[in-house]
C-alpha positions in Angstrom: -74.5 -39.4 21.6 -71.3 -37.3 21.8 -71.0 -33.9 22.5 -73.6 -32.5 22.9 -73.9 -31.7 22.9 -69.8 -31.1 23.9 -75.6 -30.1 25.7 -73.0 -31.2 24.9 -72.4 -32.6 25.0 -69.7 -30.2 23.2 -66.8 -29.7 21.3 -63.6 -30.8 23.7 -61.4 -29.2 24.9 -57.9 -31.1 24.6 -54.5 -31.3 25.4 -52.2 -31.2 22.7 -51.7 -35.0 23.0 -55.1 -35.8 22.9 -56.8 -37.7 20.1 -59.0 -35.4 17.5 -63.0 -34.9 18.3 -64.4 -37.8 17.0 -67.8 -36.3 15.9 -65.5 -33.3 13.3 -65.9 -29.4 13.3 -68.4 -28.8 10.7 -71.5 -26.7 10.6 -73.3 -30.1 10.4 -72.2 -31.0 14.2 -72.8 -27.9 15.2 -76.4 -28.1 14.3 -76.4 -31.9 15.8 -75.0 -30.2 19.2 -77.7 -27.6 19.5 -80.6 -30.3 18.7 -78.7 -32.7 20.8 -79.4 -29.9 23.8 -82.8 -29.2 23.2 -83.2 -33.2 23.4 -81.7 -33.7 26.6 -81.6 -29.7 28.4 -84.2 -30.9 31.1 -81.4 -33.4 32.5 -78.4 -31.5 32.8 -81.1 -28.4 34.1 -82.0 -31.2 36.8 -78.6 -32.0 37.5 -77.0 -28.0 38.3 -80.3 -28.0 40.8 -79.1 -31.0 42.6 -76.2 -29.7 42.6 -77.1 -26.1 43.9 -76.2 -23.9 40.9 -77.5 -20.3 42.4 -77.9 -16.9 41.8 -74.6 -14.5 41.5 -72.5 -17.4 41.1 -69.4 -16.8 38.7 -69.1 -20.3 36.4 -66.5 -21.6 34.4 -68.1 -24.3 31.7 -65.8 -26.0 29.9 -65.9 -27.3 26.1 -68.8 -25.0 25.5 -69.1 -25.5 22.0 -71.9 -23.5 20.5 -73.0 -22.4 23.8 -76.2 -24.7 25.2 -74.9 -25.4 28.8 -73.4 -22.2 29.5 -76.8 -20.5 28.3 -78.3 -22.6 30.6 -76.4 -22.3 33.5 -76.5 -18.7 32.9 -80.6 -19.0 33.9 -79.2 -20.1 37.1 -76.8 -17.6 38.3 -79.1 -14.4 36.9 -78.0 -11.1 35.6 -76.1 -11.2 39.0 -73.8 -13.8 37.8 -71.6 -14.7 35.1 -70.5 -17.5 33.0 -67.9 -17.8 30.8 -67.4 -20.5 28.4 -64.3 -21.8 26.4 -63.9 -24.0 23.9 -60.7 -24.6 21.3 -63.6 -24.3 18.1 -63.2 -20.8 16.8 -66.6 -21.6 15.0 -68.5 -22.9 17.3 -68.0 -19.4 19.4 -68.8 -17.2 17.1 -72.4 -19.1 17.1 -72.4 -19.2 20.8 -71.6 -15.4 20.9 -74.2 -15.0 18.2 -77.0 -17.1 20.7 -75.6 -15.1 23.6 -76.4 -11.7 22.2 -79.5 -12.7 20.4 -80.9 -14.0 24.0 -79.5 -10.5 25.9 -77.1 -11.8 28.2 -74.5 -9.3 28.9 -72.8 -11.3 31.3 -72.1 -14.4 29.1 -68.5 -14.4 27.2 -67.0 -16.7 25.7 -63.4 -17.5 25.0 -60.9 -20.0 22.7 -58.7 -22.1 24.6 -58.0 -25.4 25.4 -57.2 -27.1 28.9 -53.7 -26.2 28.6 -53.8 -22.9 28.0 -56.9 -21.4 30.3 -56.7 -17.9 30.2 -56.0 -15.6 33.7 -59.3 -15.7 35.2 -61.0 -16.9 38.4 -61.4 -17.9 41.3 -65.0 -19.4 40.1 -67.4 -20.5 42.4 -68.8 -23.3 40.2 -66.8 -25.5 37.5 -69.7 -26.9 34.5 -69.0 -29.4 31.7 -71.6 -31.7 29.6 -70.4 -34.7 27.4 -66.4 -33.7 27.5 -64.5 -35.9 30.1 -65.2 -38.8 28.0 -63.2 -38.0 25.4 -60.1 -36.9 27.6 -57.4 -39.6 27.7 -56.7 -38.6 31.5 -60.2 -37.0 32.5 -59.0 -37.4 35.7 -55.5 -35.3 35.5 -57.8 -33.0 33.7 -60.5 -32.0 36.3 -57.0 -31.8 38.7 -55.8 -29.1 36.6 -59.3 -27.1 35.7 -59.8 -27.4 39.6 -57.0 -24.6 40.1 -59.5 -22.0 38.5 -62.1 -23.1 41.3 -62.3 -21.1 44.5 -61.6 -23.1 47.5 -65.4 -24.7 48.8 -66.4 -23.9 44.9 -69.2 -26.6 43.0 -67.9 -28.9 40.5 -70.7 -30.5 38.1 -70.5 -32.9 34.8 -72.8 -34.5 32.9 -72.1 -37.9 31.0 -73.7 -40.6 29.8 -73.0 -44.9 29.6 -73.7 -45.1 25.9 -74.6 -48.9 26.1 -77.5 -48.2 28.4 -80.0 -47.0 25.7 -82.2 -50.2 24.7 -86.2 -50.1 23.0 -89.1 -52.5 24.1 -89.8 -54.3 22.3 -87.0 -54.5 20.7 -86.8 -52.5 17.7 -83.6 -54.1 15.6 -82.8 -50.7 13.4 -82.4 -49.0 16.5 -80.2 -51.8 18.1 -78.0 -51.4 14.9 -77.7 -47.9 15.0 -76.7 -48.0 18.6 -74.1 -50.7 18.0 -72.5 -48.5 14.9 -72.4 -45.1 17.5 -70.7 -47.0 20.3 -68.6 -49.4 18.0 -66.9 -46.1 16.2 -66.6 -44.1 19.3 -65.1 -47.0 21.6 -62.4 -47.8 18.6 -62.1 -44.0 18.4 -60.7 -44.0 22.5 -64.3 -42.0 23.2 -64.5 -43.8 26.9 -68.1 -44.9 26.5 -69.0 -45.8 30.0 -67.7 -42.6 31.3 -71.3 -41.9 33.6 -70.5 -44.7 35.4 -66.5 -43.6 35.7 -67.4 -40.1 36.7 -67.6 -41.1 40.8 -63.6 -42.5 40.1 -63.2 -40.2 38.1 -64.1 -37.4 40.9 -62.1 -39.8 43.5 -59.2 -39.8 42.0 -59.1 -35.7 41.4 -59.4 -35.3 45.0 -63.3 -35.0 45.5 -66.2 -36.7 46.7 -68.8 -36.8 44.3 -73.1 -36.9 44.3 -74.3 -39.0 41.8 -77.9 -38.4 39.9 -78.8 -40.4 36.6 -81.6 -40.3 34.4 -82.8 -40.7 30.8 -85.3 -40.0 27.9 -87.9 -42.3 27.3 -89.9 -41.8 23.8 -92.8 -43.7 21.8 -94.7 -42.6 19.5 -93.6 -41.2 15.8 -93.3 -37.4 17.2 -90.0 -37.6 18.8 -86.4 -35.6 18.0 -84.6 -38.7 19.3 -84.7 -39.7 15.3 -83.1 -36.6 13.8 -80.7 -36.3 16.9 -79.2 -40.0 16.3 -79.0 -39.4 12.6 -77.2 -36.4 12.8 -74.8 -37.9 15.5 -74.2 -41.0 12.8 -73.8 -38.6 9.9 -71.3 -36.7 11.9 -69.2 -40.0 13.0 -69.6 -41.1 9.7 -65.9 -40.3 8.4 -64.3 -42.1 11.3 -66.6 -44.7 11.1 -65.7 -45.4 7.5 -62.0 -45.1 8.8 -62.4 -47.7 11.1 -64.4 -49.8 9.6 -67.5 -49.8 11.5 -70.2 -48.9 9.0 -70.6 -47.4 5.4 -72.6 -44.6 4.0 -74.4 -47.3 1.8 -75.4 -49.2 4.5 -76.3 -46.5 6.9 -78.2 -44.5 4.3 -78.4 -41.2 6.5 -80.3 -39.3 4.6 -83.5 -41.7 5.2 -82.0 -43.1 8.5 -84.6 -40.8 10.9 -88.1 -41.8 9.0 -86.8 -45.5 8.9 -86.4 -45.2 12.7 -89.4 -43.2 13.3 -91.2 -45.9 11.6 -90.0 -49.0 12.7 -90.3 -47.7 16.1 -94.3 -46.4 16.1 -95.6 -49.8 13.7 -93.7 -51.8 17.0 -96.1 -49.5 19.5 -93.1 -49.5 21.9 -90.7 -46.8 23.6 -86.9 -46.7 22.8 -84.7 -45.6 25.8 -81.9 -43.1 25.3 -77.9 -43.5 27.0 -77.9 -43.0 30.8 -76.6 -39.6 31.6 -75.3 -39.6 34.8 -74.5 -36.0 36.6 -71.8 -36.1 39.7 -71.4 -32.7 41.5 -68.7 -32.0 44.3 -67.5 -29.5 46.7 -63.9 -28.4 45.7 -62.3 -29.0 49.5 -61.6 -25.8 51.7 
């Protein structure tokens, strides 16, 4: 529950008066983003189809982090296209250059910046973003001003998520807890929490008219990654949690917090139920 993974999910990219990334810069979340993409890849993949990501398409993805969305919007547009990613983590590109090269794609670059300093590129035909609008103070002002890099008729697709969606039946109390610490320390960190369900305002108010699409993961049983994925997102909001007084390390105890899940969840014989991640995708207007 961030980034992803900024698949993302991802590290943000921010204005100079926005608030730090609440989940840190460590290798630690940039391990949590790339399991956080592997977790939930087959949703955003759904989305860019509804959306009509396609072949030789030139894509902008923004707050790329360590690289998960734009590799995968890069299996959209083929060697004809290109995608370039940017993100203001100096680390996390050099591990999404590393990704890109090891999985032979020539025509995936990446560069550091932040909204308000884009480099001179573009017109794109398609505008990307997982997990980043959330963390904006204005997401809306934002998209307005990423939209100029967007060809006229060019797509426009995020993917976020309503944190306070994710539930387990029956319930399974550990998991409630650890649900209510993530979206305690991110709403009291200014993370906008809801932000699936503000994306078609959001959209609105930038000067489109948004499709909507939302699904989730459902998972039972003891073989699951949702475990590891939550942990790591906890361990990596630990610090600000601490700060605000959320949780503790002591009281959290991450480094058994996965098995205790895994465990509570298969001797209950139910499912837990991830966030909603909602995907909105627009036509920038001729």
């Amino acid at each position: 529950m961030d980034a992803g993974a900024r698949g993302s999910t991802l590290l943000v990219m921010t204005s100079a008066k926005d608030a730090a990334y609440a989940l840190g810069d460590g290798e630690p979340e940039r391990r949590r983003l790339m399991l956080q993409a592997r977790f939930i890849a087959e949703l955003t993949r759904e989305v860019f189809a509804r959306a009509g990501l396609a072949p030789g398409m030139r894509v902008l993805d923004v707050g790329c982090g360590v690289g998960d969305v734009s590799l995968l919007a890069r299996e959209f547009v083929g060697a004809g296209g290109s995608v370039l990613g940017v993100d203001r983590s100096a680390h996390s590109l050099t591990l999404a250059r590393t990704r890109a090269h090891e999985a032979g794609c020539a025509n995936l670059q990446f560069v550091e910046a932040g909204l308000d300093s884009l480099p001179e590129c573009g017109p794109f035909d398609a505008l990307v973003g997982r997990l980043i609008l959330l963390y904006l103070p204005d997401p809306a002002q934002s998209l307005r001003r990423v939209l100029e890099r967007v060809r006229p008729g060019g797509l426009v697709v995020f993917h976020e998520m309503d944190m306070t969606a994710a539930r387990s039946v029956p319930a399974c109390p550990l998991y409630t807890r650890v649900g209510e610490w993530l979206t305690s320390t991110f709403a009291r960190a200014g993370v906008d929490v809801l932000m699936g369900s503000h994306l078609y305002a959001t959209f609105r108010a930038a000067g489109l008219a948004p499709q909507l699409w939302a699904s989730h993961c459902v998972a039972g049983g003891d073989d699951n990654g949702i475990y590891e994925w939550l942990a790591a997102t906890l361990g990596s909001l630990m610090p600000i949690a601490e700060q605000l007084g959320v949780t503790a390390r002591d009281e959290v105890q991450l480094e058994t917090l996965a098995s205790r899940l895994r465990a509570e969840v298969a001797a209950g014989g139910g499912v837990i139920h991830s966030p909603v991640y909602v995907g909105a995708w627009a036509r920038k207007p001729e």
